[in-house]
C-alpha positions as CSV (number, residue, x, y, z in Angstrom):
1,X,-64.6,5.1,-30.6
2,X,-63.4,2.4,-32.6
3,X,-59.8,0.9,-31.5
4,X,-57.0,0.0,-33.8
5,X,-56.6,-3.2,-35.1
6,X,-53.7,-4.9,-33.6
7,X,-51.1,-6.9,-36.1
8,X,-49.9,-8.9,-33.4
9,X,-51.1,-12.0,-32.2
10,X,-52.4,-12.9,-29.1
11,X,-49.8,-13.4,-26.5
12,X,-47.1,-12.9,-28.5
13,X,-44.3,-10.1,-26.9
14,X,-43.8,-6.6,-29.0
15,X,-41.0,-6.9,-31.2
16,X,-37.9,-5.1,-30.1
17,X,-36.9,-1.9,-32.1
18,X,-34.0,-1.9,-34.2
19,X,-30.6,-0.6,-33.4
20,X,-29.8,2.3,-35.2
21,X,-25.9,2.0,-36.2
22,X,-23.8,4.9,-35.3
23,X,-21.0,5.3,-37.4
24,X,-17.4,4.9,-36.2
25,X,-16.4,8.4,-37.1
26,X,-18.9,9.5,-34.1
27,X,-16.6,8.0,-31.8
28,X,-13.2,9.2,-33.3
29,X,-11.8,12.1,-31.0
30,X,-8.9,12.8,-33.8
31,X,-7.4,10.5,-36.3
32,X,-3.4,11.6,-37.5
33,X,-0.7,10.1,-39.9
34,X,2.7,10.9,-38.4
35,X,5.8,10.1,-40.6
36,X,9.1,11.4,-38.9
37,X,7.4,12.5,-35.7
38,X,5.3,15.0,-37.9
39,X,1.7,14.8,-38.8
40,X,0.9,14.5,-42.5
41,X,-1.7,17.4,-43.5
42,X,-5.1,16.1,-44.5
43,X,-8.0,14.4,-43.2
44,X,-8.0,10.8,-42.7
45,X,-10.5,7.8,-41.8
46,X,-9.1,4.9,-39.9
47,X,-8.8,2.9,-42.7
48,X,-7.0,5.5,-45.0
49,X,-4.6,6.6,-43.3
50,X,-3.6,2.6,-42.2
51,X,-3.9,2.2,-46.1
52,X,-1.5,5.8,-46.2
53,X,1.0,4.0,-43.3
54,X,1.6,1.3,-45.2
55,X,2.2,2.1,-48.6
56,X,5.0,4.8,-47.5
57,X,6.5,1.9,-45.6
58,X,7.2,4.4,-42.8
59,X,5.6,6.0,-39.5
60,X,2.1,5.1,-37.9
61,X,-1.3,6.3,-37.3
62,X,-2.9,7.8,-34.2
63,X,-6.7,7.5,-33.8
64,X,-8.4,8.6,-30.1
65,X,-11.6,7.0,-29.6
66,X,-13.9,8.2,-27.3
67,X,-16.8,6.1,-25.5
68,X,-16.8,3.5,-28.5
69,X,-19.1,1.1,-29.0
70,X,-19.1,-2.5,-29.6
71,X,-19.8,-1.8,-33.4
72,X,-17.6,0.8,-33.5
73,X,-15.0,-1.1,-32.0
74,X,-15.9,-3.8,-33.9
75,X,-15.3,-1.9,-37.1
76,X,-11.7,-0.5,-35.7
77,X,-10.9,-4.0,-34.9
78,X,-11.6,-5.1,-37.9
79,X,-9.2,-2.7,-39.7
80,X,-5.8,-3.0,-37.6
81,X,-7.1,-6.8,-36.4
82,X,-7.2,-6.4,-32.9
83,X,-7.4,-9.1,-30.6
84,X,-11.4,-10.0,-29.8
85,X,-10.3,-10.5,-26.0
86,X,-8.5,-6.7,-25.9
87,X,-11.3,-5.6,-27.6
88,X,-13.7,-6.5,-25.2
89,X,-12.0,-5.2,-22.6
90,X,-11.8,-1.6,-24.5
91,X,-15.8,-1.4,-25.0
92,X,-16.4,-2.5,-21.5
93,X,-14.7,0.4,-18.9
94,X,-14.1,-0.2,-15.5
95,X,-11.1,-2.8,-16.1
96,X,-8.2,-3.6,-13.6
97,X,-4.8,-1.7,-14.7
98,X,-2.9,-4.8,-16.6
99,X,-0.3,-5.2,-19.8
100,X,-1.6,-7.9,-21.9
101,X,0.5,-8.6,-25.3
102,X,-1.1,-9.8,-28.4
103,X,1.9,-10.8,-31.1
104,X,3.4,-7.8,-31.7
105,X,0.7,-5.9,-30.4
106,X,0.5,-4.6,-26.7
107,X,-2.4,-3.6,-24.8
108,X,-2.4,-1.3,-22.0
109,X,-5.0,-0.7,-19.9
110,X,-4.5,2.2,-17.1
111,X,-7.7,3.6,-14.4
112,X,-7.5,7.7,-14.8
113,X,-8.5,9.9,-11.3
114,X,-10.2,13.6,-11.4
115,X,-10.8,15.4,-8.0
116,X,-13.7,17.1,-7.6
117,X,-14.5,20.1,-6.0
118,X,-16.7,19.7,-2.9
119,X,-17.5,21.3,0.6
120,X,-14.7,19.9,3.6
121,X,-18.3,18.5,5.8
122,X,-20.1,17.6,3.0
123,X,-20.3,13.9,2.2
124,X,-20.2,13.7,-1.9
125,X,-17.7,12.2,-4.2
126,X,-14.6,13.0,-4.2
127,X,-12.6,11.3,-6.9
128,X,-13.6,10.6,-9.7
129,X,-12.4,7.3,-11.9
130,X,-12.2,6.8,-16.1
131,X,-10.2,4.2,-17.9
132,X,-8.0,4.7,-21.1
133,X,-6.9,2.1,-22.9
134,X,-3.8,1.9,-25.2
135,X,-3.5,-0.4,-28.2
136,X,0.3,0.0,-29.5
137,X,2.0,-1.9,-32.8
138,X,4.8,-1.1,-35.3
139,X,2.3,1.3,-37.3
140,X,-0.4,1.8,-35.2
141,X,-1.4,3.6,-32.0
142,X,-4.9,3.5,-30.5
143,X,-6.3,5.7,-27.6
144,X,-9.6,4.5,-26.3
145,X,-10.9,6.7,-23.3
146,X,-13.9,6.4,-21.2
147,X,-15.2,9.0,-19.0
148,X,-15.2,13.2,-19.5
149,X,-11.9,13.8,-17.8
150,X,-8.4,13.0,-18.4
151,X,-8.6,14.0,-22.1
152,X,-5.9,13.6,-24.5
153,X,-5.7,16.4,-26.5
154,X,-3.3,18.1,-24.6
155,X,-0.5,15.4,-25.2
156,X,-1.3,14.9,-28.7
157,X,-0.3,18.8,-29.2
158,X,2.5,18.6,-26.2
159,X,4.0,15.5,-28.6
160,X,3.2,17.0,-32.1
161,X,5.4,20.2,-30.8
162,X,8.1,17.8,-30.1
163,X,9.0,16.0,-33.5
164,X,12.0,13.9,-31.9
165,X,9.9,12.5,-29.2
166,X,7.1,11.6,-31.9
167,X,10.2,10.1,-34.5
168,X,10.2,6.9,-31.7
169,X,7.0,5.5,-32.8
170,X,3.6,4.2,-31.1
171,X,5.4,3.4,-28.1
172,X,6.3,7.1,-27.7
173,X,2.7,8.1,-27.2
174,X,2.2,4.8,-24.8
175,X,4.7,6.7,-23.2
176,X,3.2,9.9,-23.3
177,X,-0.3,8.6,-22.6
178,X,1.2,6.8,-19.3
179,X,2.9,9.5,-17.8
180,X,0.0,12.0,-18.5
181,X,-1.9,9.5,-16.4
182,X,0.6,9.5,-13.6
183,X,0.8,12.9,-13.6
184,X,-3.1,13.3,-12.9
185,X,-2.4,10.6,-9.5
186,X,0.1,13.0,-8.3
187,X,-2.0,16.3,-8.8
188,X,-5.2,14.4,-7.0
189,X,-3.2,13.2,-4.5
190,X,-1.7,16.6,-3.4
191,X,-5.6,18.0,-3.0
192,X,-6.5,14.8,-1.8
193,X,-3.5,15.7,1.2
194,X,-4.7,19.5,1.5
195,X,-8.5,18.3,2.2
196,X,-6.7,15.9,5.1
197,X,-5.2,18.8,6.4
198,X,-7.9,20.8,6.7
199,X,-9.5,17.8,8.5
200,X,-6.9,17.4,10.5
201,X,-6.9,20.8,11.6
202,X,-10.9,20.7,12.3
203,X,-10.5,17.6,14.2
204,X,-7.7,19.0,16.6
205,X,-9.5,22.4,16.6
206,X,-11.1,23.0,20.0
207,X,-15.2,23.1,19.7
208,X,-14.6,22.4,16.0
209,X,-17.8,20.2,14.9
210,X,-16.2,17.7,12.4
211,X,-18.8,14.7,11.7
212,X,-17.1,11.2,11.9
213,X,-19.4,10.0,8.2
214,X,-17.2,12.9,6.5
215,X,-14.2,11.1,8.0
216,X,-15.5,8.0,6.3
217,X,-16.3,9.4,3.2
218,X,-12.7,10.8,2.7
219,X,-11.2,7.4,3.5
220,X,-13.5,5.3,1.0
221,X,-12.3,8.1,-1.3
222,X,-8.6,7.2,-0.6
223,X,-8.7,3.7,-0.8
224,X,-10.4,4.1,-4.2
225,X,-7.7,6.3,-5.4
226,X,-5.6,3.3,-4.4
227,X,-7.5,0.2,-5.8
228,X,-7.2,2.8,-9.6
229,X,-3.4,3.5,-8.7
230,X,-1.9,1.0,-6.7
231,X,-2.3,-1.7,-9.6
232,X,-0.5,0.2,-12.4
233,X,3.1,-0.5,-10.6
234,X,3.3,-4.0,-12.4
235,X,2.3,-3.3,-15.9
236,X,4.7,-0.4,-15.6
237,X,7.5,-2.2,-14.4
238,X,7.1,-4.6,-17.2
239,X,7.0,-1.8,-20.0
240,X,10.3,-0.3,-18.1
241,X,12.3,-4.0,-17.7
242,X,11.3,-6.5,-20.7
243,X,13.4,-6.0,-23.1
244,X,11.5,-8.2,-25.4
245,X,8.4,-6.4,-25.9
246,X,8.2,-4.3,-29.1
247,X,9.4,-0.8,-27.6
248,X,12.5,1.2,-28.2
249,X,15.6,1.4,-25.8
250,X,15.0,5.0,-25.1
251,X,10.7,4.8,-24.8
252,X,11.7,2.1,-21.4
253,X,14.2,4.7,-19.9
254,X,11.5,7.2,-20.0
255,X,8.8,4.7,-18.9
256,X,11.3,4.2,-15.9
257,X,10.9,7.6,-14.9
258,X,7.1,7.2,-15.3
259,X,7.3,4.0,-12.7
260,X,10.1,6.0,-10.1
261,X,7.1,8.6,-10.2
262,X,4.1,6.1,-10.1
263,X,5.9,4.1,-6.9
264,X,6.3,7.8,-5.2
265,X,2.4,8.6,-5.3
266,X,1.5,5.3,-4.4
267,X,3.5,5.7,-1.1
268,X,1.7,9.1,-0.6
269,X,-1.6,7.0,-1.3
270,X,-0.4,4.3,1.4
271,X,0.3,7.3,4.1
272,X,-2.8,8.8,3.7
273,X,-4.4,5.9,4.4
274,X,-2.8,5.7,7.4
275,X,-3.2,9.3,8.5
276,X,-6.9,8.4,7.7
277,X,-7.2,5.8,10.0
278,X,-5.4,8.0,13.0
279,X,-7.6,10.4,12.0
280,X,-10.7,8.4,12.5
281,X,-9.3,7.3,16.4
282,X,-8.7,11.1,17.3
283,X,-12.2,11.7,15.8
284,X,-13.7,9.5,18.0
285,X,-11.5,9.9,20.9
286,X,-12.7,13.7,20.7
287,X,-16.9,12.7,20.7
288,X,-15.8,10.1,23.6
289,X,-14.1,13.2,25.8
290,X,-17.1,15.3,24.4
291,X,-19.5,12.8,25.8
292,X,-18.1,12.5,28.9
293,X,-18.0,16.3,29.5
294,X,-22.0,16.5,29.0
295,X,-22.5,13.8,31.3
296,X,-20.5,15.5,34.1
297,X,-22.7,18.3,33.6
298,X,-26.1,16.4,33.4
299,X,-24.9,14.7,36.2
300,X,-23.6,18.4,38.1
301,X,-27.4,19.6,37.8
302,X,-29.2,16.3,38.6
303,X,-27.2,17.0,42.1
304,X,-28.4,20.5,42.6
305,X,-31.8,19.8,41.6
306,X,-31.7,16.9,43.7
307,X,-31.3,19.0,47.1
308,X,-34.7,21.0,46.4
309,X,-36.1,17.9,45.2
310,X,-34.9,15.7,48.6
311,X,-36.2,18.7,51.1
312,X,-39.6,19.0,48.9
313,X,-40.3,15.7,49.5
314,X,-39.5,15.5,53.3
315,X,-41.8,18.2,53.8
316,X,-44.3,17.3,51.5
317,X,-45.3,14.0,53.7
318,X,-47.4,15.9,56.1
319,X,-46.4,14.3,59.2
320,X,-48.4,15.6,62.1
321,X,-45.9,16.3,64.4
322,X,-43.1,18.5,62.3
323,X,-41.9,21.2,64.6
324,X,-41.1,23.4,61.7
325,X,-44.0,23.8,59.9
326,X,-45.4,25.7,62.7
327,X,-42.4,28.2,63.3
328,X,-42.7,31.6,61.4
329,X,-39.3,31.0,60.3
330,X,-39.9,28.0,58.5
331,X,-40.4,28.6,55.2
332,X,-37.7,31.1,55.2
333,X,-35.2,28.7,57.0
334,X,-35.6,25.6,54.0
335,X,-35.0,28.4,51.3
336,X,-31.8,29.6,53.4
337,X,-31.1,25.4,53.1
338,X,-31.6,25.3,49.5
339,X,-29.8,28.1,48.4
340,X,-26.8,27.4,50.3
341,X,-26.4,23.5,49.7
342,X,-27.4,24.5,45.7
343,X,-24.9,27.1,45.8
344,X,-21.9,25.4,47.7
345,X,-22.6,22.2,45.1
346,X,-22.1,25.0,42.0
347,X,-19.3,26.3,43.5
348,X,-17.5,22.8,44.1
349,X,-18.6,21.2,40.3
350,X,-17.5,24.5,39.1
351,X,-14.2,24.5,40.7
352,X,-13.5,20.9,39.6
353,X,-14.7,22.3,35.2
354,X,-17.6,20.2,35.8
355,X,-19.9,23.1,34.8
């Protein structure tokens, strides 16, 4: 059979295929005009209802992005001219918690935790990380989320149900979005401290089999909880005590509130470390003991089956002149041995819980 002409030239590498543009509106999760702390009825792109913000004069828009991409971002840049540096960072997840301000817009970046359900011996993940991103201005609030948990649905409607809180402005959801954030630490943290209980309780359980790589696992678990938690104290504490960032009087009391319960889950974070690391000496304090009990007992039967073993071997040398060989009693008379030694040596490792 004939083959197919080729259009290319010799040596020459296939041309890469063309990316295929997916519109921004793939990546909006929900886009809302809110005038007064409540949402205007209609449907809105990003660029109408910024158009609809600003010729009211009055309120801001709220658009949640999910998973954007660099053209998408690029687009929603483009419209509320967002920094190129902060938009980088919002295509790109896995970012360090930090406040970065921008003229008079700030950018807040924040790690989000999920727990995940898993067997107490099995060694799987545990926690789970995301990022969510928070770009916040006089008329303009942008949610940027990556990863499938931590959504923000819930807090739009919780703030949507609560006009007054909404009437503060963009930095009334940054509030929102923070402490919804905080509040996911402290709910991982307390089944993060029920699955070290339960270990704790296997590990001080007589005859309980608890491997020391689960121990591990939990621990790596832990101090990745911390590396997404632990960071968040400082950008906090600078949304709580600047007074000359762009955010109402009353959003930094309630950002306070957000810190006071940030620095208690952080502690928690820092004691289960340490309860980790306990745990991990009594772990292997139990396998030493453990250890130490089989060898008393390999030890206890190497001694009994060393006594048959000794008089075997005496007698087994066939020696001409060996008075008992030639006795009817003999062979009776080295089982009588045997038996007694074996069974006074039993007795005594017994007595001492060596068998």
């Amino acid at each position: 059979m004939p083959s197919l002409p080729s259009f290319r030239g010799p040596g020459r590498p296939p041309a890469p295929l063309p990316r295929i543009p997916v519109p921004t509106a793939r990546a909006i999760v929900d886009c809302g005009v809110y005038v007064d702390g409540a949402r205007i009825p209609g449907r809105f792109s990003h660029a109408e209802a910024l158009a609809e913000v600003r010729a009211r004069g009055t309120g801001f828009v709220w658009i949640g992005l999910h998973d954007p991409d660099e053209a998408q971002m690029g687009d929603i840049a483009a419209t509320f001219g967002l920094h190129p540096l902060a938009v980088e960072d919002a295509v790109h997840a896995h970012q360090r918690p930090k406040l970065e301000r921008y003229d008079d817009t700030l950018f807040l970046v924040l790690r989000t935790v999920s727990y995940v359900p898993h067997e107490m011996n099995s060694i799987s993940e545990i926690v789970e990380t995301g990022d969510i991103m928070v770009f916040a201005a006089a008329d303009f609030v942008i949610t940027v989320r990556h990863g499938e948990h931590t959504g923000l649905a819930g807090v739009r409607r919780d703030l949507e149900s609560r006009p007054q809180q909404l009437a503060l402005g963009p930095g009334a959801v940054l509030h929102a979005v923070a402490d919804h954030v905080v509040d996911a630490y402290i709910d991982v943290a307390a089944l993060v401290e029920n699955d070290i209980d339960e270990m704790e309780e296997a590990v001080f359980t007589p005859r309980d089999q608890v491997t020391i790589e689960t121990i591990y696992q939990l621990k790596r678990e832990v101090v990745e909880l911390r590396r997404a938690v632990n960071p968040l104290q400082a950008p906090l504490q600078q949304l709580a005590e600047k007074t000359d960032l762009p955010l109402p009087k009353e959003v930094r009391r309630y950002l306070r509130d957000v810190l006071d319960h940030h620095i208690l889950v952080a502690e928690r974070i820092a004691d289960f470390d340490e309860s980790l690391s306990e745990l991990v000496s009594a772990a292997l304090a139990k396998i030493s003991v453990q250890q130490n009990t089989d060898m008393r007992k390999i030890s206890a039967w190497v001694a009994i089956a060393a006594v048959p073993t000794m008089i075997a071997g005496i007698y087994g040398m066939n020696f001409e002149h060996m008075p008992e060989l030639k006795q009817t009693w003999g062979y009776p008379a080295v089982w009588i041995v045997i038996l007694s030694v074996c069974g006074a040596l039993y007795v005594t490792f017994h007595r001492n819980n060596w068998l």
